[in-house]
PDB file of N, CA, C and O in Angstrom:
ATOM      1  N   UNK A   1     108.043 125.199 116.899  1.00  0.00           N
ATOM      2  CA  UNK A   1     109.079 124.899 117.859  1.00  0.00           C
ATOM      3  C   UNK A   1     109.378 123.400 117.815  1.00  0.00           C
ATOM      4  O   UNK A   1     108.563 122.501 118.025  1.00  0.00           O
ATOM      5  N   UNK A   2     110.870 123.251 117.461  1.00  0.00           N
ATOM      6  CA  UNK A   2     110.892 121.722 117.792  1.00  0.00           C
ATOM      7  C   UNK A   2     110.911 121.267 118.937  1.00  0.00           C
ATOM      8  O   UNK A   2     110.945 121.942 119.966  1.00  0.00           O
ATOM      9  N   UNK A   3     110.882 119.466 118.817  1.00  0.00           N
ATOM     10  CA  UNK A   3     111.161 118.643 120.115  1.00  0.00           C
ATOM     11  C   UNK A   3     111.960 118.939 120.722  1.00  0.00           C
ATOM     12  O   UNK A   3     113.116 118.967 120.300  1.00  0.00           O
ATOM     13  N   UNK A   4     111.549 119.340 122.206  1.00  0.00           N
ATOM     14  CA  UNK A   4     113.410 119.698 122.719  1.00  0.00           C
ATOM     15  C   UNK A   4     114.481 118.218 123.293  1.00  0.00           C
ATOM     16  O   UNK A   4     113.936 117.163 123.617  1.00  0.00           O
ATOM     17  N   UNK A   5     115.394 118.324 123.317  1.00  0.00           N
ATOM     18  CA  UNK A   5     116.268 117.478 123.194  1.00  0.00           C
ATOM     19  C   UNK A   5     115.953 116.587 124.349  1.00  0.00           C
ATOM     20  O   UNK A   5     115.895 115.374 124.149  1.00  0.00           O
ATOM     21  N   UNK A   6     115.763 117.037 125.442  1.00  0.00           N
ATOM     22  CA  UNK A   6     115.476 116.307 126.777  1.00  0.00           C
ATOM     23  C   UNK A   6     114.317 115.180 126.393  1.00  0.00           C
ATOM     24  O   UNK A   6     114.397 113.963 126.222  1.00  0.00           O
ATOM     25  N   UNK A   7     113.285 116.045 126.336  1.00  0.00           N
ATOM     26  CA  UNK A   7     112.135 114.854 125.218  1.00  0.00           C
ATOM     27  C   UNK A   7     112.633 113.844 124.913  1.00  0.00           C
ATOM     28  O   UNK A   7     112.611 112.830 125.611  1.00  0.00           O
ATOM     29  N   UNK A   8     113.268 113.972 123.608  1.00  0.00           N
ATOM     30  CA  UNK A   8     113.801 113.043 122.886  1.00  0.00           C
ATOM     31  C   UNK A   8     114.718 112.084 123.569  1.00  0.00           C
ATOM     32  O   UNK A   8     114.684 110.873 123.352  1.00  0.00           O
ATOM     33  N   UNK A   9     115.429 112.586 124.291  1.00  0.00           N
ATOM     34  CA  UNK A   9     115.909 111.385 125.514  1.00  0.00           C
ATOM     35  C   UNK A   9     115.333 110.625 125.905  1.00  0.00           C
ATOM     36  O   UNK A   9     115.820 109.509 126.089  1.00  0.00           O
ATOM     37  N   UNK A  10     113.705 110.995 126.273  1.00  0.00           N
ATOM     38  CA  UNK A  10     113.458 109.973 127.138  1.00  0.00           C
ATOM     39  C   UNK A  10     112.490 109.104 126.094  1.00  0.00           C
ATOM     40  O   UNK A  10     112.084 108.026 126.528  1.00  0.00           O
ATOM     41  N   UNK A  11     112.108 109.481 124.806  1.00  0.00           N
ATOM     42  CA  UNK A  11     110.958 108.555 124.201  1.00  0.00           C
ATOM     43  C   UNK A  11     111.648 107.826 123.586  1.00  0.00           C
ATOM     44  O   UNK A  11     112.819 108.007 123.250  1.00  0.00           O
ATOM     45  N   UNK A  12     110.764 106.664 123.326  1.00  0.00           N
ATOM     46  CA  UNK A  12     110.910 104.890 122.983  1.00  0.00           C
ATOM     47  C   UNK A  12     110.094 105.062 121.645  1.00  0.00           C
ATOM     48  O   UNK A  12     109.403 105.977 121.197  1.00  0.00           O
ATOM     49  N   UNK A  13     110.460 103.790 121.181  1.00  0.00           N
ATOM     50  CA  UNK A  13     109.217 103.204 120.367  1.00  0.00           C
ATOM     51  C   UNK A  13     108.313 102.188 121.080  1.00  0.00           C
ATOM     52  O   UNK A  13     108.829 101.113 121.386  1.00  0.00           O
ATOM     53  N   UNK A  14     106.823 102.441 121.426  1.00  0.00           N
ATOM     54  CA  UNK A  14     106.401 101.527 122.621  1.00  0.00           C
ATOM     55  C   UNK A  14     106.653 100.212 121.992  1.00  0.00           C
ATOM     56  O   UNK A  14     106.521  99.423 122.928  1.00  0.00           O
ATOM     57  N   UNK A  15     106.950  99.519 120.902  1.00  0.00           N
ATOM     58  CA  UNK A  15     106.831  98.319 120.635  1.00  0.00           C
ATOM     59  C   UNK A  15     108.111  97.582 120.992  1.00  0.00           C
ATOM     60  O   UNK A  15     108.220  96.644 121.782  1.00  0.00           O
ATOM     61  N   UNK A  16     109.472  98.424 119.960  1.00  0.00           N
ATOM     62  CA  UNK A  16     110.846  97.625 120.601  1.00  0.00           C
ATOM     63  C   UNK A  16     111.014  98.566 121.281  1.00  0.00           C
ATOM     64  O   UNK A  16     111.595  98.924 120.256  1.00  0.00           O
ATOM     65  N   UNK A  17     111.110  99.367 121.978  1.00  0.00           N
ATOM     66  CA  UNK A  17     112.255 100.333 123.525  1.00  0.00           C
ATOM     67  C   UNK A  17     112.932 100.684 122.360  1.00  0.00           C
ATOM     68  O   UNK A  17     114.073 100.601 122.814  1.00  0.00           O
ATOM     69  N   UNK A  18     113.074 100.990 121.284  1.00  0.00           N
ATOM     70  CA  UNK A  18     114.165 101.890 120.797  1.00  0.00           C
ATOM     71  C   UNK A  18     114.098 102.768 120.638  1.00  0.00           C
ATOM     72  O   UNK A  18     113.193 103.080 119.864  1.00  0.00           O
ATOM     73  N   UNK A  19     114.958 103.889 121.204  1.00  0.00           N
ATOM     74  CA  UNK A  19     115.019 104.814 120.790  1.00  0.00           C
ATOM     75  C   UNK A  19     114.777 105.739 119.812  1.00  0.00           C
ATOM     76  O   UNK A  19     114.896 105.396 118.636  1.00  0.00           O
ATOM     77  N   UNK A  20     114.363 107.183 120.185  1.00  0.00           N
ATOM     78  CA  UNK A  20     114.121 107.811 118.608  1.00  0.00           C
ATOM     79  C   UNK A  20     114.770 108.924 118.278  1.00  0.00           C
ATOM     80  O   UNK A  20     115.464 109.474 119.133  1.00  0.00           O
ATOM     81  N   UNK A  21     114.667 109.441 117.021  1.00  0.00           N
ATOM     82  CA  UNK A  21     115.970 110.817 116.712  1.00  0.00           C
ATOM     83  C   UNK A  21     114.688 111.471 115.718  1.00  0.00           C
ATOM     84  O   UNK A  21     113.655 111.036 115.208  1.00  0.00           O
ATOM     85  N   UNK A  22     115.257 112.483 115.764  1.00  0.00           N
ATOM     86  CA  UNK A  22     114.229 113.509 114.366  1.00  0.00           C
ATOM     87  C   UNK A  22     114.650 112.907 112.962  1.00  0.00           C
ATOM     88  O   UNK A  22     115.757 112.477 112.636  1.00  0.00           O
ATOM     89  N   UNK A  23     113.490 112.985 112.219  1.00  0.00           N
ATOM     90  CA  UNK A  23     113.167 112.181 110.892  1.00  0.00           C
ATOM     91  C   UNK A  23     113.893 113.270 110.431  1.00  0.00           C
ATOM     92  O   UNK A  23     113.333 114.340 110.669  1.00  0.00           O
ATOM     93  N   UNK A  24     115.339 113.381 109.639  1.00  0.00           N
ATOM     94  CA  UNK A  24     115.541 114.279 108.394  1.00  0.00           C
ATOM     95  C   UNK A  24     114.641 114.970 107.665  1.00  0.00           C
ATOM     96  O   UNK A  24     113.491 114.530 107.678  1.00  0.00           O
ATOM     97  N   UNK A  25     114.849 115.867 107.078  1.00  0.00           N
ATOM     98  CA  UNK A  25     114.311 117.122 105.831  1.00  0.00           C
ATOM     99  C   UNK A  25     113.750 115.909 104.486  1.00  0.00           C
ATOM    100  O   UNK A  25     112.651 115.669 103.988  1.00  0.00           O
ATOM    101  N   UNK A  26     115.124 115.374 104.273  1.00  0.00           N
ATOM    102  CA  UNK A  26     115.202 114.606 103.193  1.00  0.00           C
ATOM    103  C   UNK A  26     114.402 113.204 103.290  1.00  0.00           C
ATOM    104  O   UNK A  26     113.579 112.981 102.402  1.00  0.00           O
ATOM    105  N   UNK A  27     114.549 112.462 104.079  1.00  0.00           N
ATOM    106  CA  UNK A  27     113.306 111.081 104.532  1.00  0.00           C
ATOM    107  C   UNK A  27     112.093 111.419 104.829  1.00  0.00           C
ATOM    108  O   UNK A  27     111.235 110.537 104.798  1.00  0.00           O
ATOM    109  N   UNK A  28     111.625 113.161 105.290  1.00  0.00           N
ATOM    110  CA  UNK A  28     110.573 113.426 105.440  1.00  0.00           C
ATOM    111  C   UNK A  28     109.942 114.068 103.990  1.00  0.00           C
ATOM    112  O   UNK A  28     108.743 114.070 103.712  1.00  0.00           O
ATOM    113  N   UNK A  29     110.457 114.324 103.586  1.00  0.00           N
ATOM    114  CA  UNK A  29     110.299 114.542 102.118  1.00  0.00           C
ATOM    115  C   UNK A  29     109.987 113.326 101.381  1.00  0.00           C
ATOM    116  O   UNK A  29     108.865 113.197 100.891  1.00  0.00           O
ATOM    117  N   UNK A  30     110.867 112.431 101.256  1.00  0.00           N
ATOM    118  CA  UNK A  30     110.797 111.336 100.600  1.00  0.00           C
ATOM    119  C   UNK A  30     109.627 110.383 101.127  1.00  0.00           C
ATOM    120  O   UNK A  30     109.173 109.541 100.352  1.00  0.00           O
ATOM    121  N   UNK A  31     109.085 110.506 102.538  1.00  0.00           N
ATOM    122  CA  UNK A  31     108.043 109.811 103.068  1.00  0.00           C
ATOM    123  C   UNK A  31     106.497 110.945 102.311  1.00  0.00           C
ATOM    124  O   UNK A  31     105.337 110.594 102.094  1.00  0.00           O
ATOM    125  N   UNK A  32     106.990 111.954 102.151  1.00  0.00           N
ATOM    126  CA  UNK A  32     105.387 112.751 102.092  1.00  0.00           C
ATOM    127  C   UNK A  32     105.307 112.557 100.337  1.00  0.00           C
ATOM    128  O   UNK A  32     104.421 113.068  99.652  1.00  0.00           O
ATOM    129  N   UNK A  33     106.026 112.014  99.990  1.00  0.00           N
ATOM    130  CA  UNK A  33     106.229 112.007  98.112  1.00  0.00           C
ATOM    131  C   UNK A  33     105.548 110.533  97.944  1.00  0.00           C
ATOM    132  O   UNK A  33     104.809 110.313  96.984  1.00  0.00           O
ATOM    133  N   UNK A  34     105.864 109.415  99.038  1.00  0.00           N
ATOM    134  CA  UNK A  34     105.135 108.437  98.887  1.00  0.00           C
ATOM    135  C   UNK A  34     103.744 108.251  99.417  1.00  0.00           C
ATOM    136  O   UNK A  34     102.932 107.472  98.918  1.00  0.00           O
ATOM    137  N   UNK A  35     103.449 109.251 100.780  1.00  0.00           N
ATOM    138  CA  UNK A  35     102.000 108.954 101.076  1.00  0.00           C
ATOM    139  C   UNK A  35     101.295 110.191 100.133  1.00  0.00           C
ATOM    140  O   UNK A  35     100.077 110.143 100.306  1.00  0.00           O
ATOM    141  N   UNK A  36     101.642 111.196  99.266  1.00  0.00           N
ATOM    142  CA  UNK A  36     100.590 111.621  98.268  1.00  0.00           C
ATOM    143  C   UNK A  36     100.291 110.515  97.231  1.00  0.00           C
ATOM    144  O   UNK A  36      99.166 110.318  96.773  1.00  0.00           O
ATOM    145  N   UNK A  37     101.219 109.924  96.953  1.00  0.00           N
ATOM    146  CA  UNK A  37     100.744 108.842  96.008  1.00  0.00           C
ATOM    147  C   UNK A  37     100.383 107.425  96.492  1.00  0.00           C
ATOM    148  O   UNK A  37     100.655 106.335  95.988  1.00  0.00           O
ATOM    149  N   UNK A  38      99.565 107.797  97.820  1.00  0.00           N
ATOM    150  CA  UNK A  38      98.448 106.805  98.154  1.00  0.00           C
ATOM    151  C   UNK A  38      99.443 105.413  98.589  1.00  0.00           C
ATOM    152  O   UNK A  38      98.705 104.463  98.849  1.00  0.00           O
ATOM    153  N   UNK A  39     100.635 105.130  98.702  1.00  0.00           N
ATOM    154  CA  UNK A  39     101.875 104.197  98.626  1.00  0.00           C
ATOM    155  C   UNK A  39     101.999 104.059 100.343  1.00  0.00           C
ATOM    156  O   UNK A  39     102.622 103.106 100.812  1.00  0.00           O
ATOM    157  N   UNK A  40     101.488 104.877 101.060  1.00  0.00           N
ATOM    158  CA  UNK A  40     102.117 104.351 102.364  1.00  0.00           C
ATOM    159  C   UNK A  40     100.724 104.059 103.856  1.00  0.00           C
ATOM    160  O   UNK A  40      99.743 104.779 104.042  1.00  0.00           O
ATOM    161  N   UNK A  41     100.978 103.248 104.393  1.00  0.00           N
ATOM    162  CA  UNK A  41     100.179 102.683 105.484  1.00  0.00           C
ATOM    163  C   UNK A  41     100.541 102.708 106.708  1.00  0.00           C
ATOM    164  O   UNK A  41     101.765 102.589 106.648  1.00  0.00           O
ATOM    165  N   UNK A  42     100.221 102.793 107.864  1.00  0.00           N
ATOM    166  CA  UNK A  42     100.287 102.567 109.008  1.00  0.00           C
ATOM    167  C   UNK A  42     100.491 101.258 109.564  1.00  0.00           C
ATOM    168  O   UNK A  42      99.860 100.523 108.804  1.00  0.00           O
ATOM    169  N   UNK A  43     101.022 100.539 110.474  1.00  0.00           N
ATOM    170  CA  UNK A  43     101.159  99.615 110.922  1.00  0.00           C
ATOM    171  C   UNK A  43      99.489  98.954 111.501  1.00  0.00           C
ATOM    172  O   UNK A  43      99.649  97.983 112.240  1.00  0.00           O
ATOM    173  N   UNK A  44      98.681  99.158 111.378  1.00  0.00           N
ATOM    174  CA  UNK A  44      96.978  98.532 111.192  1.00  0.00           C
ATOM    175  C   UNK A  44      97.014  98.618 109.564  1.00  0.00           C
ATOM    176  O   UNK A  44      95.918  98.161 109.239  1.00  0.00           O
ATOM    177  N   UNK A  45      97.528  98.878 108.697  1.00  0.00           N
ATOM    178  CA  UNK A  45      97.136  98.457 107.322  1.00  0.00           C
ATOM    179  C   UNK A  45      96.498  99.613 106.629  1.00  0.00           C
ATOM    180  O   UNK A  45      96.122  99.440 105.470  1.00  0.00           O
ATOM    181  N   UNK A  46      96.284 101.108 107.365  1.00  0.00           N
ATOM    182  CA  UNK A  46      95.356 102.239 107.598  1.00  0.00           C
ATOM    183  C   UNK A  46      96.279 103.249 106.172  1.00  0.00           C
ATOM    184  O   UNK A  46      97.094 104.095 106.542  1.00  0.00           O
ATOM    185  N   UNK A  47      96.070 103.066 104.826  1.00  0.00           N
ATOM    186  CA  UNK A  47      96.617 103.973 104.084  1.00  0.00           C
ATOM    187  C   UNK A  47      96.658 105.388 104.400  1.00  0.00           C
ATOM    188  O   UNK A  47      95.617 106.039 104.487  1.00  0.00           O
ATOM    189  N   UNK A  48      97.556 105.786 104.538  1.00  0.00           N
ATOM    190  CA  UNK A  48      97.996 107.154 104.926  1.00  0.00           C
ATOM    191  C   UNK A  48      97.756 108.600 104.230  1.00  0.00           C
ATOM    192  O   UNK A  48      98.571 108.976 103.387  1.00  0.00           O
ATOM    193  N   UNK A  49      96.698 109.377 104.555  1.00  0.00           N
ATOM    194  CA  UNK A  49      96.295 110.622 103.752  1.00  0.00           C
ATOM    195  C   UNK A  49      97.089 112.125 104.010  1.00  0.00           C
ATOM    196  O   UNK A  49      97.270 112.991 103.154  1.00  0.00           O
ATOM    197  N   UNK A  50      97.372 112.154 104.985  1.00  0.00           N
ATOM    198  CA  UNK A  50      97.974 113.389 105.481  1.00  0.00           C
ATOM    199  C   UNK A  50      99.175 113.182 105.468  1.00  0.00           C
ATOM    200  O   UNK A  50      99.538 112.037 105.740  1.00  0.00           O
ATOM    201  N   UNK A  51     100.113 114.128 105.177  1.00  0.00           N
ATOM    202  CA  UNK A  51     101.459 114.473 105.194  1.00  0.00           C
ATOM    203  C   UNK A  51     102.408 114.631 106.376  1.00  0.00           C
ATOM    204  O   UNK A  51     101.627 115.058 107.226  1.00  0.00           O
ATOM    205  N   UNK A  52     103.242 114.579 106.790  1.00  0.00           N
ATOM    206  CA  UNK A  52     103.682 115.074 107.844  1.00  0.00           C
ATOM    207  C   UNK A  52     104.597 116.232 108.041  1.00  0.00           C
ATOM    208  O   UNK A  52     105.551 116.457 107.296  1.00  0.00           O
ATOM    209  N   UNK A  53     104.242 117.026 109.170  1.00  0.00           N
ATOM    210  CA  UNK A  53     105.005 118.011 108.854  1.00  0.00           C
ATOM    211  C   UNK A  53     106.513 117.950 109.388  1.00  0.00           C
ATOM    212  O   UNK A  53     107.582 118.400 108.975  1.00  0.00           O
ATOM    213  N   UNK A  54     106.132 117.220 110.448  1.00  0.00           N
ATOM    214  CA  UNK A  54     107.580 116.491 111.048  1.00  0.00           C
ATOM    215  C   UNK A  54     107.119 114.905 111.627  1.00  0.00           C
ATOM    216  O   UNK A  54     106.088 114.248 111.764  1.00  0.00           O
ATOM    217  N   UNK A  55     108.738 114.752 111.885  1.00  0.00           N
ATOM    218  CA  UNK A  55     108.381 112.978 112.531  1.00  0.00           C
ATOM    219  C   UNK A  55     109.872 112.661 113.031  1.00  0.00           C
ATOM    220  O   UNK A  55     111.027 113.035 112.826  1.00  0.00           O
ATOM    221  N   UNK A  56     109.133 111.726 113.828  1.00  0.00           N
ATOM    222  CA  UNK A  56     110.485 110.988 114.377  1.00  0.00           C
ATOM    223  C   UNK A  56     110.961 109.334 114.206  1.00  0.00           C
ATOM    224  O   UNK A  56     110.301 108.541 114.878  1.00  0.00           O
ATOM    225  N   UNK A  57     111.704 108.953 113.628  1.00  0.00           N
ATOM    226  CA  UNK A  57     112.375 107.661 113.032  1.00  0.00           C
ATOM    227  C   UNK A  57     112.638 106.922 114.285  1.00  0.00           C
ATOM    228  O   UNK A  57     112.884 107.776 115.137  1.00  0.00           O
ATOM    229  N   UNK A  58     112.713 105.553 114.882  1.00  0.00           N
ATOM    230  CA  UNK A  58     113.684 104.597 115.256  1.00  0.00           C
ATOM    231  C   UNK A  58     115.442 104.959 115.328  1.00  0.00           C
ATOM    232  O   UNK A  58     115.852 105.599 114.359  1.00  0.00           O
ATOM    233  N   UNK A  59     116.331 104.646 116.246  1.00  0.00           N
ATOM    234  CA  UNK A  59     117.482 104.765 115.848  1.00  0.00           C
ATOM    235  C   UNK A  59     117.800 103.343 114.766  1.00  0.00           C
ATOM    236  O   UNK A  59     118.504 103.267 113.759  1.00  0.00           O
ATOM    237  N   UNK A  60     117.190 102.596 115.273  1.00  0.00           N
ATOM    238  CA  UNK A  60     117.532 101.312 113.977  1.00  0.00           C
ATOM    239  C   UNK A  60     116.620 101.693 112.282  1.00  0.00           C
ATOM    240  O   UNK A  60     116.702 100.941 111.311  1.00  0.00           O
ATOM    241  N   UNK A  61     115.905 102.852 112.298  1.00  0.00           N
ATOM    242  CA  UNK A  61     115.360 102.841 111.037  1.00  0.00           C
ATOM    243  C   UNK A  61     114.445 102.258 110.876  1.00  0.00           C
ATOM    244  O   UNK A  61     114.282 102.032 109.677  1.00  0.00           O
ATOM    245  N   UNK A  62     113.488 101.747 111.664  1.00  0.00           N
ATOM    246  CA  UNK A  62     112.465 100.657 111.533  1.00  0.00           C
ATOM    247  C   UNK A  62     111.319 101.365 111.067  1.00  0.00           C
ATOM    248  O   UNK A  62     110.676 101.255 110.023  1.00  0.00           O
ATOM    249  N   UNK A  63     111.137 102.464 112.516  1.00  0.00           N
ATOM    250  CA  UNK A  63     109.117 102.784 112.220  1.00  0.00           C
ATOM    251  C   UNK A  63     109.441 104.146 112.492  1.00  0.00           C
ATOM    252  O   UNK A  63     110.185 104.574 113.375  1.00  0.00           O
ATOM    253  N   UNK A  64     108.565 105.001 111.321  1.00  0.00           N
ATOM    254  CA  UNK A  64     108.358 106.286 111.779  1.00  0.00           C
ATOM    255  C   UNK A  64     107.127 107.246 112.457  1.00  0.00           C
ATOM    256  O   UNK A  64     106.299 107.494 111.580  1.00  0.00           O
ATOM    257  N   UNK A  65     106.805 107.794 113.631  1.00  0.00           N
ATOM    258  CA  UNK A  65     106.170 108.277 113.960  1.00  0.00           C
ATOM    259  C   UNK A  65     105.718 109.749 113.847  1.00  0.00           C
ATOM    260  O   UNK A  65     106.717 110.350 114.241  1.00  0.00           O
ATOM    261  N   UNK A  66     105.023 110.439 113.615  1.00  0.00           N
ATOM    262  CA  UNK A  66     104.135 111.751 113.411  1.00  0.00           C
ATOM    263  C   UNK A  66     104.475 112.595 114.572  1.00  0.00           C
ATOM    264  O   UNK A  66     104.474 112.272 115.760  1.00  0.00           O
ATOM    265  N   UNK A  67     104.667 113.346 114.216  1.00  0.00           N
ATOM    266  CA  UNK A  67     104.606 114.724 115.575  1.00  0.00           C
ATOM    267  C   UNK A  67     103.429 115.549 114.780  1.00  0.00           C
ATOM    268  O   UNK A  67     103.438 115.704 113.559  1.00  0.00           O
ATOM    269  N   UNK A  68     102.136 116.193 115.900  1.00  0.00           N
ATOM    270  CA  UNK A  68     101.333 116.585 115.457  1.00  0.00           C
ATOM    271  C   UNK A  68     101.616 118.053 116.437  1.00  0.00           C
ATOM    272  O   UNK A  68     102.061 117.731 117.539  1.00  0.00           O
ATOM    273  N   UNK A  69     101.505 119.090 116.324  1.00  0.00           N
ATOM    274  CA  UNK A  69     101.206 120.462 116.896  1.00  0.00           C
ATOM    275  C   UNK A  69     102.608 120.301 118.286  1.00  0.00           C
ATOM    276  O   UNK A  69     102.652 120.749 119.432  1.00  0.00           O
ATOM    277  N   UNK A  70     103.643 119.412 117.438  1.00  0.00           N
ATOM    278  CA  UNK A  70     105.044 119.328 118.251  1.00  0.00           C
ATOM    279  C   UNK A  70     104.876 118.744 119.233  1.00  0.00           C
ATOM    280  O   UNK A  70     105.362 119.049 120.322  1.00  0.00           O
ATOM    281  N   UNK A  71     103.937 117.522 118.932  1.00  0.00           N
ATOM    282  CA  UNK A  71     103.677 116.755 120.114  1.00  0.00           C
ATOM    283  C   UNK A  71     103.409 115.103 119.336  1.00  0.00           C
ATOM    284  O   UNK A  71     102.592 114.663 118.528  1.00  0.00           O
ATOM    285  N   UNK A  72     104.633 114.513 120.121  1.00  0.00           N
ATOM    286  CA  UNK A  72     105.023 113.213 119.683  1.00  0.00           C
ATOM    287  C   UNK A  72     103.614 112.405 119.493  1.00  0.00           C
ATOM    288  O   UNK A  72     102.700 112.647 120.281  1.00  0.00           O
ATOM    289  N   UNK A  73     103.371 111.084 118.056  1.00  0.00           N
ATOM    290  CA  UNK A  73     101.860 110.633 118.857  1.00  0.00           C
ATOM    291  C   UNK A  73     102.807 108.923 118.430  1.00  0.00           C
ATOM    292  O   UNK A  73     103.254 108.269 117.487  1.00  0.00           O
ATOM    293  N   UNK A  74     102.658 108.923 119.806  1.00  0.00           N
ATOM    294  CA  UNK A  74     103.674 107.238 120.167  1.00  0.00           C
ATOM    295  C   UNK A  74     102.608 106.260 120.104  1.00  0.00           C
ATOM    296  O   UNK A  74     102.511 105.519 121.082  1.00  0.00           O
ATOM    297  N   UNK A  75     101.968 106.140 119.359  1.00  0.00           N
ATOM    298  CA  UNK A  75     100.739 105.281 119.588  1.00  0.00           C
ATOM    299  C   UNK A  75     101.249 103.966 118.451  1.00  0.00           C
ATOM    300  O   UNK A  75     101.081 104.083 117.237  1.00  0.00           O
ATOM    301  N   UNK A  76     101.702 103.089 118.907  1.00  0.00           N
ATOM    302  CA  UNK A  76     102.130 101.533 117.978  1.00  0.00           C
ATOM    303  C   UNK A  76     101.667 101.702 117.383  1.00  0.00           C
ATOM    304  O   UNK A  76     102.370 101.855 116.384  1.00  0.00           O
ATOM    305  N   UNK A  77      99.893 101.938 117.017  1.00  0.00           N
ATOM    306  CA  UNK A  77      99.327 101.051 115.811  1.00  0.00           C
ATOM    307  C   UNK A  77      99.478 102.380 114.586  1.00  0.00           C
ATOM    308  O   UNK A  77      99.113 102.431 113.411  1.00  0.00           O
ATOM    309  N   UNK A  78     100.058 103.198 115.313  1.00  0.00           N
ATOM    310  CA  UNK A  78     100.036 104.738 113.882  1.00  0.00           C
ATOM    311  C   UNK A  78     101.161 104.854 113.108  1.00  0.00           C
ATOM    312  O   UNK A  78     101.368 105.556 112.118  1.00  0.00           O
ATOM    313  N   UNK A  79     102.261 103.625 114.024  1.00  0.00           N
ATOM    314  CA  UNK A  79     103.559 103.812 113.750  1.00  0.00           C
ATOM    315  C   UNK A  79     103.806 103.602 112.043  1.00  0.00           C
ATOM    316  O   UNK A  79     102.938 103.029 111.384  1.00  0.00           O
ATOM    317  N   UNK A  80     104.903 104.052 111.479  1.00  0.00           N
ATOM    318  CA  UNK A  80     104.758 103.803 110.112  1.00  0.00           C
ATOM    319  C   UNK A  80     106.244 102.799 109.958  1.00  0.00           C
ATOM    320  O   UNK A  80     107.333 103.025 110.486  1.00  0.00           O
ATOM    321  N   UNK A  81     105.843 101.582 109.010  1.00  0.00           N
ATOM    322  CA  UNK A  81     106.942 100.786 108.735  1.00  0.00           C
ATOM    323  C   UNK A  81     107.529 101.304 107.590  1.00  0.00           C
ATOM    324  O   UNK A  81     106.840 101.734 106.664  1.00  0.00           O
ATOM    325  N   UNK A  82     109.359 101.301 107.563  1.00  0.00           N
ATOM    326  CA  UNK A  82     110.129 101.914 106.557  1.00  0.00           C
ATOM    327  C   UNK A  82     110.177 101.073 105.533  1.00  0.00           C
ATOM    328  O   UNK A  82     110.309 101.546 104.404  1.00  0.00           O
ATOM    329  N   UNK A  83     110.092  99.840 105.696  1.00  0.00           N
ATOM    330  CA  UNK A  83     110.249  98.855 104.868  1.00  0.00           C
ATOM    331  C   UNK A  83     109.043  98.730 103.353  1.00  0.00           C
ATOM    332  O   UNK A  83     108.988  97.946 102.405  1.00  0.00           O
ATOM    333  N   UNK A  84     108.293  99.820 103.728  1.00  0.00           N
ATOM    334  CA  UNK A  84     107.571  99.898 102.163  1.00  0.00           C
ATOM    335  C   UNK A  84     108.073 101.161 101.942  1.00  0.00           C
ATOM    336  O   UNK A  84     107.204 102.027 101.839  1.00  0.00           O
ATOM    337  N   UNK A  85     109.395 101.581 101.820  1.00  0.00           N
ATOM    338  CA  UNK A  85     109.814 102.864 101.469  1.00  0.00           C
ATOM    339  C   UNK A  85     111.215 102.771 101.311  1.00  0.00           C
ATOM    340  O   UNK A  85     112.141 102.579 102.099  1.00  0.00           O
ATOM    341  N   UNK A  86     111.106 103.034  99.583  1.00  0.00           N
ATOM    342  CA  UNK A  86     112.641 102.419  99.084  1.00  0.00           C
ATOM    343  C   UNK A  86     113.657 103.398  99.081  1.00  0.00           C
ATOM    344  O   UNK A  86     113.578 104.560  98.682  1.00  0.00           O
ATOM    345  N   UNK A  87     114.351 102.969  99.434  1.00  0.00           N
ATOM    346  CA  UNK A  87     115.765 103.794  99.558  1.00  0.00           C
ATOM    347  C   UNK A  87     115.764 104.445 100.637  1.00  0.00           C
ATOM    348  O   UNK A  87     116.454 105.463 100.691  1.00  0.00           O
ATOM    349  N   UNK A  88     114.860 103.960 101.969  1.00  0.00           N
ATOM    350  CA  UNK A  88     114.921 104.701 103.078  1.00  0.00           C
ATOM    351  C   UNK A  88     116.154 103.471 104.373  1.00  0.00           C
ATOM    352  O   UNK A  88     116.427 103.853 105.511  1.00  0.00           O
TER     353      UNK A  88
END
């Protein structure tokens, strides 16, 4: 079951207040193609092993966050920066 929309209204990114939207098919794809090949980290520096099955982006594109068992995990330091992920 996805996030329902109301949700998503009200969550932030705790670091800037920005807003968030559902991570695409295609950026979530393109994010799980870079953390199998050991390429992506967490904002603590924490190389990334698990895949995601969904996630939710920044409206500015900045940091992406994990939804685990359809439950947002807003935690700053898990957040993932886009900026080591090309063409995102």
């Amino acid at each position: 079951m996805p996030i329902s929309e109301e949700l998503l209204k009200i969550l932030c990114c705790p670091l800037t207040k920005k807003p968030v939207k559902m991570l695409s098919a295609d950026k979530l794809e393109l994010l799980n193609s870079r953390i199998a090949d050991g390429k992506i980290s967490d904002k603590e520096g924490n190389i990334l092993k698990e895949s995601l099955t969904e996630g939710i982006i920044t409206e500015d594109s900045q940091t992406i966050y994990r939804i685990d068992d359809n439950i947002p995990v807003m935690l700053a330091e898990t957040g993932i920066p886009t900026d080591q992920i090309e063409g995102f």
